[in-house]
N, C-alpha and C positions, 0 to 999 in steps of 0.2 A: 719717438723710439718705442719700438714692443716693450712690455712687461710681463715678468712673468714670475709668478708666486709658485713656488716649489719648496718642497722639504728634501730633508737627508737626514740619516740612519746613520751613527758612529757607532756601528758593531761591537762589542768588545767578545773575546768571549775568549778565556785561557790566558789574559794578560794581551793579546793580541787583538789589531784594528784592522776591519775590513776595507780593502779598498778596493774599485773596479774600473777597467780601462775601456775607454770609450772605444767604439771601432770608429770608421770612415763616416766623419757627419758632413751634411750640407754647409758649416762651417768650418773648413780649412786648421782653425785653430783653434778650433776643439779636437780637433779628432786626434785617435791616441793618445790624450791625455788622462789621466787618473782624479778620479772624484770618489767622494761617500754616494752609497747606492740610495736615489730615491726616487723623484717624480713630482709631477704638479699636483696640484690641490687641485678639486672638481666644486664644483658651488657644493654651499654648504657645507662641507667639510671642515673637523677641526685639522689643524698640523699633526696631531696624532692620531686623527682616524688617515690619515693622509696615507702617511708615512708606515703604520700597521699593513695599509692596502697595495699600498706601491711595494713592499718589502714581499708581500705575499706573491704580487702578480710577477717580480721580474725575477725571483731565487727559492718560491717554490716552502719558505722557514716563515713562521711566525716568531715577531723579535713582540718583547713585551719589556714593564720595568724601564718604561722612558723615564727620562731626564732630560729636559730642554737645557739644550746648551748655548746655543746664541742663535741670531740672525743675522745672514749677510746680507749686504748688499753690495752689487758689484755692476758696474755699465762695461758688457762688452761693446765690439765696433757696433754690431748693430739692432741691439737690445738687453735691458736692466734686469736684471734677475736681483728678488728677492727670496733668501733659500733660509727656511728655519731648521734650525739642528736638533738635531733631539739625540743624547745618549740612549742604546739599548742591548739589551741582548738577548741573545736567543732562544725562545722558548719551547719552539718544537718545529720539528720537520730536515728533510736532506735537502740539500743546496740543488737547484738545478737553476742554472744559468740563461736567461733568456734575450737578452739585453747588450749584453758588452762582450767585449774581446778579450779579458783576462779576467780574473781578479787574483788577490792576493790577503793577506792577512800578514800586517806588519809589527814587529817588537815596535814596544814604547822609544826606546832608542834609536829606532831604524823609522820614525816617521816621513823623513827625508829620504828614503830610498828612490822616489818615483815621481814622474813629472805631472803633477797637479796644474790640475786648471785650475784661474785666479782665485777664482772665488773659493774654492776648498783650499787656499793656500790658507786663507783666512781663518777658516774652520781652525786648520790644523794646528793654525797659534793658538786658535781657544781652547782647543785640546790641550794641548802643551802647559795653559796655565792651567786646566784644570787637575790634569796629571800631579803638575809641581805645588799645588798648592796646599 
């Protein structure tokens, strides 16, 4: 089975979380679902030069003021994803969207608003005890 080492960005920024919706992928049951915005690790890269660079290339904002928040791991039908989370927020730039079909920015209360792929289902628990904690 493929693997693949990716990070993700939990936005914060006004009390609200970033989230963005995937358009039509080559896998069926991804597409149109909702994830934290990030990308793969290139060699050599830490998870937060990763994550700094992915956030720059696909919304145009540099996010700063990480906080690693967990790591998933999740086996879809037909490849493993391993995705490190990093809390962050924004430190300068206007959003331009290159990547997905929506995004959204959600209340702490409303993290359940939207259809998450598994593996950010996961996230969003960690979120959730981190918020509550």
């Amino acid at each position: 089975m493929k693997h693949y080492n990716v990070v993700a960005a939990v936005v914060c920024h006004d009390g609200k979380y970033l989230c963005m919706q995937k358009g039509k992928t080559k896998f069926e049951y991804t597409s149109y679902k909702w994830e934290f915005p990030g990308g793969k690790l290139e060699p050599g890269e830490t998870g937060e030069q990763a994550i700094v660079r992915e956030i720059e290339e696909e919304l145009e904002v540099t996010i700063g003021n990480l906080e690693y928040l967990c790591t998933v791991e999740h086996d879809y039908e037909t490849f493993h994803l391993s995705m490190q989370c990093y809390l962050a927020s924004i430190i300068s730039g206007k959003f331009v969207e290159h990547a997905h079909e929506d995004m959204k920015w959600l209340e702490t209360d409303n993290l359940w608003a939207v259809d998450w792929l598994p593996a950010d289902i996961k996230v969003v628990k960690e979120l959730e005890k981190k918020i509550n904690a």
